[in-house]
TORDRENDREN-604731 format. One record per residue (C-alpha): residue number from 1; residue in one letter; x negated, z negated, y. Coordinates in nm, 4 decimals. Example, Ala and Ser with C-alpha at 12.3 -4.5 7.8 and 13.67 -1.06 7.14 Angstrom:
<recs>
seq,type,c1,c3,c2
1,a,-1.2300,-0.7800,-0.4500
2,s,-1.3670,-0.7140,-0.1060
</recs>
This chain:
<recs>
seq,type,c1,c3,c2
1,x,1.8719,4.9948,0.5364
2,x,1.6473,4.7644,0.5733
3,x,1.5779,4.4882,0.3200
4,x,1.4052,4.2175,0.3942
5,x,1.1729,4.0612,0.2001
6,x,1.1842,3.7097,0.1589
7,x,0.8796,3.5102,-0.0002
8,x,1.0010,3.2346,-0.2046
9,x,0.7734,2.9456,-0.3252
10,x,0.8141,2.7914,-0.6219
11,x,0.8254,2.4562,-0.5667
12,x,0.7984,2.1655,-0.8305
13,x,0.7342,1.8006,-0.8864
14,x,0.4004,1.7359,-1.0869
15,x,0.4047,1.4548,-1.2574
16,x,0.0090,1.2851,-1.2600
17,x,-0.1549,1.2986,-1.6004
18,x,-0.2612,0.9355,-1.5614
19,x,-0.1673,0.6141,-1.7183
20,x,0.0462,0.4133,-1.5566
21,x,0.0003,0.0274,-1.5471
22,x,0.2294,-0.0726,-1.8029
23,x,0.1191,0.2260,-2.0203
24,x,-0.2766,0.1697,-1.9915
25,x,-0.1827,-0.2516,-2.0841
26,x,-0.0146,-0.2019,-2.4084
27,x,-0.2653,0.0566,-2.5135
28,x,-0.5154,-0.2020,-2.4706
29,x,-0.2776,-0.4674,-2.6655
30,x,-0.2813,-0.2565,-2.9700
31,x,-0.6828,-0.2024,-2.9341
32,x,-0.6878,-0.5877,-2.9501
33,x,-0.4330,-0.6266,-3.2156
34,x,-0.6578,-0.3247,-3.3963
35,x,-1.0123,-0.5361,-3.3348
36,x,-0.8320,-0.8504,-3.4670
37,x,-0.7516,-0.7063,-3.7501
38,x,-1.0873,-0.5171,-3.8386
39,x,-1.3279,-0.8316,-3.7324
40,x,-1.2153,-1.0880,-4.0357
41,x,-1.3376,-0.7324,-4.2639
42,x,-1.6705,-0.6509,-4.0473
43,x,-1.7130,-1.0334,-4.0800
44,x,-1.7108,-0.9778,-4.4552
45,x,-1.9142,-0.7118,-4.4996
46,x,-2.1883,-0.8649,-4.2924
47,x,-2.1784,-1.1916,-4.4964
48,x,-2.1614,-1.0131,-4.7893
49,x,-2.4794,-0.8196,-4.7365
50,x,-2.6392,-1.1435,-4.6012
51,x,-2.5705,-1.2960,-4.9040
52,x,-2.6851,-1.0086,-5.1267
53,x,-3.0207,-1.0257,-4.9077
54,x,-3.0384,-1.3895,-4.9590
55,x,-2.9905,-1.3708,-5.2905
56,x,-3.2979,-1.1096,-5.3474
57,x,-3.5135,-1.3732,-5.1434
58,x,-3.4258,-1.6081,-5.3902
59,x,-3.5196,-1.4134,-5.6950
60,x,-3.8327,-1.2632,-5.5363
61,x,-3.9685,-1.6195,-5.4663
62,x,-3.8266,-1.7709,-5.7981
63,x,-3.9592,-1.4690,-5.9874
64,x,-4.2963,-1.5147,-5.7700
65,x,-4.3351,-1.9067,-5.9301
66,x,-4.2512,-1.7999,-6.2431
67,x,-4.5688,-1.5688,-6.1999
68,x,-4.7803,-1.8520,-6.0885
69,x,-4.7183,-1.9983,-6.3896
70,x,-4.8344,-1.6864,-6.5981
71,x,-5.1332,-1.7283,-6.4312
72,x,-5.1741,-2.1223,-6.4210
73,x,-4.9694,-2.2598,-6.6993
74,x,-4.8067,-2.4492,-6.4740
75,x,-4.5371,-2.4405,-6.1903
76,x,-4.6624,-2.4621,-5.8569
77,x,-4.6200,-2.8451,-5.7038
78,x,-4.3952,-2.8891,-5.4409
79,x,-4.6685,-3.0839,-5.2340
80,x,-4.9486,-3.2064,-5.2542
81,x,-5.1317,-3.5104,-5.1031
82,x,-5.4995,-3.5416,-4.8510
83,x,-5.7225,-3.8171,-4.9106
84,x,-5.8375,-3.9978,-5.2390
85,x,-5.5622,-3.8188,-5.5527
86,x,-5.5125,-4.1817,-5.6533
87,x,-5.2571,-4.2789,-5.9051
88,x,-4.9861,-4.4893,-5.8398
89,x,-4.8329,-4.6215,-6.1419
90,x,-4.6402,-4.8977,-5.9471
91,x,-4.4998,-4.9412,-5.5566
92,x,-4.3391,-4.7453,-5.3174
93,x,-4.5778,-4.4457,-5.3084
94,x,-4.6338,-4.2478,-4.9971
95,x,-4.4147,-4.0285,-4.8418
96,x,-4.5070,-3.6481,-4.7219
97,x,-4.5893,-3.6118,-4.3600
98,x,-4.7957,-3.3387,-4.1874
99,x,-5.0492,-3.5813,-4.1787
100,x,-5.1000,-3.6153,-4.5181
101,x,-5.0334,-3.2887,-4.7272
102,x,-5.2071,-3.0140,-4.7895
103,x,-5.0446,-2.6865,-4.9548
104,x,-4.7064,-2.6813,-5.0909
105,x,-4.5456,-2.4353,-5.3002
106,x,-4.5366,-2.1945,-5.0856
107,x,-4.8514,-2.1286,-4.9997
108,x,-4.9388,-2.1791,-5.3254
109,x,-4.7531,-1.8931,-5.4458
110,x,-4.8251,-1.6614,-5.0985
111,x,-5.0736,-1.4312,-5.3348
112,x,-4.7499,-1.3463,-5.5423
113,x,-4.5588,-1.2193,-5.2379
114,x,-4.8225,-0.9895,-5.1295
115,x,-4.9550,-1.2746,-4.8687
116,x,-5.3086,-1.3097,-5.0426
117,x,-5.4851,-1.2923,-4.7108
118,x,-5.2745,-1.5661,-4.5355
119,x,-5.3303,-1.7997,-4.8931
120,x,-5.7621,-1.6936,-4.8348
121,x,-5.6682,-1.8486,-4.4547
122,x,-5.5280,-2.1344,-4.6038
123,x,-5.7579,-2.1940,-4.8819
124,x,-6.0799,-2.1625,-4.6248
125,x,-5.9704,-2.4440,-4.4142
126,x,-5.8661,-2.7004,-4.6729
127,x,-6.1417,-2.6562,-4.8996
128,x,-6.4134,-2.7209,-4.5254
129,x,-6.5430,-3.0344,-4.6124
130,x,-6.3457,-3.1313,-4.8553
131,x,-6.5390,-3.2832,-5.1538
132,x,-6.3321,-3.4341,-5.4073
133,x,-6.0497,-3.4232,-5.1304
134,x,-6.1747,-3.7098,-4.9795
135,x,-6.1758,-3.5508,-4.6195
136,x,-5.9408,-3.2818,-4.6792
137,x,-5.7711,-3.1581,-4.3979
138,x,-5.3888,-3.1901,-4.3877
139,x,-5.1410,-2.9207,-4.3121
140,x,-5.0293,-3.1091,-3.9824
141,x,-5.3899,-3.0519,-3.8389
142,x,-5.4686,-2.8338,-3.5510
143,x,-5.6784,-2.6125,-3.7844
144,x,-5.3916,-2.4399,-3.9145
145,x,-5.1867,-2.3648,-3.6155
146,x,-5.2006,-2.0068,-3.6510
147,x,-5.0982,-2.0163,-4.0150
148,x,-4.8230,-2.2328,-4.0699
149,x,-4.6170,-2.0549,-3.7456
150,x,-4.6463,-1.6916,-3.9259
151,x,-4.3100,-1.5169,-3.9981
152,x,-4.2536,-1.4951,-4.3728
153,x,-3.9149,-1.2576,-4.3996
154,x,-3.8941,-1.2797,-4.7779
155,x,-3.8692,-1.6769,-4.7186
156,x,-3.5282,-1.6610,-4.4270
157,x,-3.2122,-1.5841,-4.4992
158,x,-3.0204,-1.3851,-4.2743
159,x,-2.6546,-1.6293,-4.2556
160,x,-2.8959,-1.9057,-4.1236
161,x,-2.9285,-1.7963,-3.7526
162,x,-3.1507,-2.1190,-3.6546
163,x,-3.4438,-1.9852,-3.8517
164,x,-3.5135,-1.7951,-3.5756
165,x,-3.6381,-2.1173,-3.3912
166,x,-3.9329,-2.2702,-3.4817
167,x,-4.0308,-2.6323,-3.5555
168,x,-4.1648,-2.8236,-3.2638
169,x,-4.3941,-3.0865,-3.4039
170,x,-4.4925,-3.3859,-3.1275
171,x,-4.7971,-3.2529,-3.0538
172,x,-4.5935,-2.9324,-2.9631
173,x,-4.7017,-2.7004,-3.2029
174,x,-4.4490,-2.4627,-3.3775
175,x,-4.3861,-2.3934,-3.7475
176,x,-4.2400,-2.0963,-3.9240
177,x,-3.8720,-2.1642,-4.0684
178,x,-3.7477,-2.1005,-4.4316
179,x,-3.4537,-2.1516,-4.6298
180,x,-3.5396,-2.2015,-4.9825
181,x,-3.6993,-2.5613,-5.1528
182,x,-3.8211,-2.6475,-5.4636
183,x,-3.6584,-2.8609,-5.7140
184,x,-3.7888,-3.2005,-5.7384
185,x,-3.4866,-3.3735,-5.9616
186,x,-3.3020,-3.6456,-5.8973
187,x,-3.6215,-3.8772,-5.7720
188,x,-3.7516,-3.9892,-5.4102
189,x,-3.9917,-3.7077,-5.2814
190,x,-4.3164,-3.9995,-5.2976
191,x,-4.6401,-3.9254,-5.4124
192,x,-4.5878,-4.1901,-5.6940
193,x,-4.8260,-3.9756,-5.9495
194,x,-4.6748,-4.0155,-6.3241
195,x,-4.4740,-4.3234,-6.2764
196,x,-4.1068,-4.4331,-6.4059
197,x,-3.9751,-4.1547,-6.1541
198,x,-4.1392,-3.8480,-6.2911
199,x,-4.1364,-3.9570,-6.6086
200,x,-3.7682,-4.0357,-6.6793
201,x,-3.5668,-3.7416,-6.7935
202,x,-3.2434,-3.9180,-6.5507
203,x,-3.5212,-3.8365,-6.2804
204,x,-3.7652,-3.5326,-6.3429
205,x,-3.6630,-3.1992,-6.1757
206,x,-3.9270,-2.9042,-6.1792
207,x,-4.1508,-2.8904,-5.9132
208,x,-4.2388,-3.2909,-5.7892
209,x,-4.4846,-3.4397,-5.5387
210,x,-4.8334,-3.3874,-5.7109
211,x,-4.7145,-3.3388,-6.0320
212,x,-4.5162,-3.0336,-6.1493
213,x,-4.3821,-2.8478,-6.5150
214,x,-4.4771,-2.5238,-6.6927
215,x,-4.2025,-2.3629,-6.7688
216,x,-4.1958,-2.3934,-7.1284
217,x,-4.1573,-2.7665,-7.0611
218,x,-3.8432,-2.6813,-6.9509
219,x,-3.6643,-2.8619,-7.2742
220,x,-3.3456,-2.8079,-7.1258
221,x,-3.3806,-2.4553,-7.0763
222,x,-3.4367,-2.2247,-6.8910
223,x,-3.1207,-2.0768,-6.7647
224,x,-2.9755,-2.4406,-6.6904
225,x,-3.2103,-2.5436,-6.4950
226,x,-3.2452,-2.5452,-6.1144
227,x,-3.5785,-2.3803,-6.0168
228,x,-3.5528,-2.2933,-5.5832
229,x,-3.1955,-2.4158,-5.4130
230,x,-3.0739,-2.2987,-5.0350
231,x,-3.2048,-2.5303,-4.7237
232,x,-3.0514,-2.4982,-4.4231
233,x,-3.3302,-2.4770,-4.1319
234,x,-3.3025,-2.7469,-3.8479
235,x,-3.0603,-2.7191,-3.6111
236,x,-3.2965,-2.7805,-3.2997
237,x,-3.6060,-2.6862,-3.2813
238,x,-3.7220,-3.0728,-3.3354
239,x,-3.5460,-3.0819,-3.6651
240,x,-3.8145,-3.0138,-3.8712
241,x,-3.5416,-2.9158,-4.1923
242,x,-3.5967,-2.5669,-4.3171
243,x,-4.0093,-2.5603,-4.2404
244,x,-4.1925,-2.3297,-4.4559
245,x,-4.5145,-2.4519,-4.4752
246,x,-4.4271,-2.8474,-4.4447
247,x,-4.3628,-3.0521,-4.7990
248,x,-4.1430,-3.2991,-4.8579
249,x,-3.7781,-3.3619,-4.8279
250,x,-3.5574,-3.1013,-4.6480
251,x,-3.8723,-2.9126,-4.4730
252,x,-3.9594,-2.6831,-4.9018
253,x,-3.7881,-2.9116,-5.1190
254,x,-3.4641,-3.0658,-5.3014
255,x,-3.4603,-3.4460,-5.4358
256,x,-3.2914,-3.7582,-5.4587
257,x,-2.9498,-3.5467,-5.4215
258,x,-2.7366,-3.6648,-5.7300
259,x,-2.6290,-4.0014,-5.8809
260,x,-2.9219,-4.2021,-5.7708
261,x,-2.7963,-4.3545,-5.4381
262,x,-2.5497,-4.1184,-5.4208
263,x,-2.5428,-4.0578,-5.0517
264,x,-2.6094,-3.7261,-5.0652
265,x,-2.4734,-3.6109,-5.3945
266,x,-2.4273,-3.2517,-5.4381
267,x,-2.4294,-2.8993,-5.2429
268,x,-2.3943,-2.9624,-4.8524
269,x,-2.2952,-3.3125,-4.9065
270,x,-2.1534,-3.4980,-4.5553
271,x,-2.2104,-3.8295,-4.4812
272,x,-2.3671,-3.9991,-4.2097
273,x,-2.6767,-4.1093,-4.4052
274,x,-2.7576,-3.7948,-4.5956
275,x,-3.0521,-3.6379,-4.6054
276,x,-3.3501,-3.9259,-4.5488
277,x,-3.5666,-3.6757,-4.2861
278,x,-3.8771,-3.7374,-4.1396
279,x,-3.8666,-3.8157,-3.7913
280,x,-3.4529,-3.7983,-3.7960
281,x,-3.3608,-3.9784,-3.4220
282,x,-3.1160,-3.8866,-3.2036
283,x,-3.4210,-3.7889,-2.9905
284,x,-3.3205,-3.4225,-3.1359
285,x,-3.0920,-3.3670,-2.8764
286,x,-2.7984,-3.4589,-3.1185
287,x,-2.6487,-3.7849,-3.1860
288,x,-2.5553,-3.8861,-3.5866
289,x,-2.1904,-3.8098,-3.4840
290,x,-2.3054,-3.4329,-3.3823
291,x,-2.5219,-3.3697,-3.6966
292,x,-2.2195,-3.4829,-3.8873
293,x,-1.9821,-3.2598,-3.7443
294,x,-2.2129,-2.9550,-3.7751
295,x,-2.2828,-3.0320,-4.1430
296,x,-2.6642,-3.1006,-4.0831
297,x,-2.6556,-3.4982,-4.1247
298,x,-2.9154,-3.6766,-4.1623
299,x,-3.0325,-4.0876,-4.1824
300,x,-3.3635,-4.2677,-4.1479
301,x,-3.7447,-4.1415,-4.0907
302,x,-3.8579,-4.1530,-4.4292
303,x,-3.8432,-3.8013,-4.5701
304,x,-3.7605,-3.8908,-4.9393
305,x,-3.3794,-3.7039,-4.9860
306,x,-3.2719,-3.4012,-4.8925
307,x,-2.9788,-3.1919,-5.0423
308,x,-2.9371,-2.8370,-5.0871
309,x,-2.7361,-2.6968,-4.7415
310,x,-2.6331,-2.3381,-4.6636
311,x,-2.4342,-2.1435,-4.4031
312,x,-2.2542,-1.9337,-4.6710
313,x,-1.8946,-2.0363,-4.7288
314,x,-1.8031,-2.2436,-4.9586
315,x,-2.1394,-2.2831,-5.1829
316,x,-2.5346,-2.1915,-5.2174
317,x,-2.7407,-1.9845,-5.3115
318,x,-3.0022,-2.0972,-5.6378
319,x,-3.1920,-1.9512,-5.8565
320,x,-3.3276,-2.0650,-6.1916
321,x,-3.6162,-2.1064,-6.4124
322,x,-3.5221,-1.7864,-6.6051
323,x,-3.4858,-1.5863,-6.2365
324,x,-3.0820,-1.5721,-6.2799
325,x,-2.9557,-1.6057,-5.9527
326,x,-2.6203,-1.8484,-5.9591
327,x,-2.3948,-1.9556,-5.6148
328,x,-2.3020,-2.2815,-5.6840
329,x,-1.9906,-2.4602,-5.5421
330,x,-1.9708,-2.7293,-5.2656
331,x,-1.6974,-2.8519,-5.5448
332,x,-1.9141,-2.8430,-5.8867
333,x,-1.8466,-3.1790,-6.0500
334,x,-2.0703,-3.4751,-5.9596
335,x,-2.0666,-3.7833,-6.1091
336,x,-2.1362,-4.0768,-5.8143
337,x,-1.9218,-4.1410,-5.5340
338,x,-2.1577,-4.2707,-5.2398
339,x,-2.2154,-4.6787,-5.2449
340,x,-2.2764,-4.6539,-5.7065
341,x,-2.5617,-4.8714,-5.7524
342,x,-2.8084,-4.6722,-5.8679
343,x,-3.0039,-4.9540,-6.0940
344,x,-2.6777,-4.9438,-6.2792
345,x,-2.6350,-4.5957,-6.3577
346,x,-3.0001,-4.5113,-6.3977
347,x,-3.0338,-4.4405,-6.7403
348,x,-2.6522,-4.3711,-6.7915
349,x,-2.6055,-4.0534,-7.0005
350,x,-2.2738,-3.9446,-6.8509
351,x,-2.4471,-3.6950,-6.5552
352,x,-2.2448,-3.4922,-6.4272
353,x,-2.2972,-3.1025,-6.4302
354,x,-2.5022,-3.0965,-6.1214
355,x,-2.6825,-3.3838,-6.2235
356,x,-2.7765,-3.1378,-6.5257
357,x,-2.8812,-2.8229,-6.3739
358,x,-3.0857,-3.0072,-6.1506
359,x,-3.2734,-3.2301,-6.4119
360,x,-3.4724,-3.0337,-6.6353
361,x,-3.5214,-3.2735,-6.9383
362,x,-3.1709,-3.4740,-6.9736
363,x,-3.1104,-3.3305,-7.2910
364,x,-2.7438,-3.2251,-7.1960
365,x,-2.5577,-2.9254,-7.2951
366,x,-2.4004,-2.7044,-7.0545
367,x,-2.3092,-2.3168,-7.0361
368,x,-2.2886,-2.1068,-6.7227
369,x,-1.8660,-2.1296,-6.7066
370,x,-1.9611,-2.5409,-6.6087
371,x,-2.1809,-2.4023,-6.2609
</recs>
């Protein structure tokens, strides 16, 4: 018999390994949902080591005055002043400018940040012709171009992205950025010498215009008293806030930023007038309402008030005269609502805790629970 042989195939469906559409779209929903979830933590973690970075820039610096005055018995100044060092015991003083300072704080303590050959740089050109400081040369100058735009990492803190844009000054030079000032008190930032400013404990901070503390003069203490406080650098590059090697209001230093006027009274304080800036104008690229709105206000060309402003959340970064590093609170207590006449409240006693930690002779006693 014959049998036949019959090849069978074995036929089947087979189903493609591939996503379908409906499959591959919620796969990337939950990826999203996933990423959602995680950023608010990543976001976190990154602030939180900015701020841990920010504050070891603070002490370093802080720790770095405090040094200066081992070697000087005396704080650095927060700026000094070109021309004839005339005292002015009456009047309204002169305010900083490029065109008339010479070395601030910073560059005055550049040897104690391992920046000695940038101070010799400095030092050189000032002291060219300069007898008695008659014809000194002033920081604004074309001589120190190359200087004042140098990088100085220890002096930028990483949450403040616009540090990475330099200054434009009018004649279109550019200027390194910071984000830490000195603490002048509760006075204008003139170059009054030792008048009813500097001299009144409602008034005196640390570090003033021509005039500055040791730190054993301190008679509040130490650890109560503000020493370096957060600035915010500008938000263009013709806001000249946040500008290492500048003096004055805003650019290296703190004042005028409690009770007395009272328009800008206290950590990143918003109102339309705060912060008194030199060369503040609209001409920035931002209008008053902008500035505002993106917590950077500021009022007037006369560079005499500026507060302490930070991108952190919520507060700043400080550290004081005993190198304790503190945030302090957008909400620590002030004591003047904007509009208190300050002739009125002068020599009140009644200052409020921030009033305190940023006056370093008000004879007030305060503990580290108040900050």
């Amino acid at each position: 018999m014959n049998v036949s042989t019959h090849n069978y195939r074995c036929s089947s469906s087979r189903r493609s390994s591939g996503f379908t559409l409906v499959e591959l779209l919620v796969v990337i929903s939950i990826i999203g949902v996933l990423i959602g979830m995680l950023m608010p933590a990543v976001n976190a973690a990154r602030e939180s080591a900015n701020r841990a970075s920010c504050s070891n820039n603070i002490r370093q610096l802080a720790l770095a005055c405090l040094n200066y005055d081992q070697s000087w018995k005396a704080l650095p100044c927060a700026c000094t002043q070109t021309g004839a060092w005339v005292e002015r015991c009456n009047g309204n003083g002169v305010m900083p400018t490029p065109s008339n300072q010479r070395h601030n704080w910073v560059i005055m303590i550049l040897p104690f940040i391992e920046q000695t050959s940038l101070f010799n740089s400095f030092v050189e050109k000032f002291e060219e012709n300069n007898a008695n400081h008659a014809n000194s040369r002033a920081i604004g100058d074309t001589d120190f171009k190359d200087l004042r735009v140098i990088e100085l990492p220890v002096m930028k803190c990483p949450t403040d992205a616009n540090n990475k844009i330099p200054y434009t000054d009018s004649a279109n030079n550019k200027w390194g950025r910071g984000n830490y000032g000195a603490n002048m008190g509760l006075t204008l930032a003139d170059y009054l010498g030792h008048d009813t400013w500097w001299t009144n404990p409602g008034a005196r901070g640390v570090m003033g215009p021509r005039h500055t503390l040791s730190a054993g003069e301190i008679t509040d203490g130490a650890s109560n008293t503000i020493l370096l406080a957060e600035l915010r650098s500008g938000l263009t590059a013709k806001d000249p806030r946040g500008t290492w090697a500048m003096g004055g209001a805003g650019s290296s230093a703190t004042c005028r930023n409690g009770y007395i006027c009272g328009d800008d009274n206290g950590p990143n304080f918003l109102h339309a007038g705060s912060d008194d800036i030199f060369d503040c104008s609209d001409a920035w690229g931002l209008n008053s309402t902008e500035r505002l709105r993106l917590k950077m206000p500021c009022g007037g060309s006369t560079n005499r008030q500026a507060t302490t402003r930070s991108m952190h959340q919520g507060g700043v970064m400080t550290a004081f005269a005993d190198n304790s590093v503190h945030f302090i609170s957008d909400n620590i207590q002030t004591r003047s609502s904007f509009g208190e006449n300050e002739a009125n409240i002068r020599n009140n006693t009644e200052f409020s805790v921030w009033d305190c930690i940023n006056l370093s002779s008000d004879g007030k006693s305060i503990n580290n629970a108040d900050f």
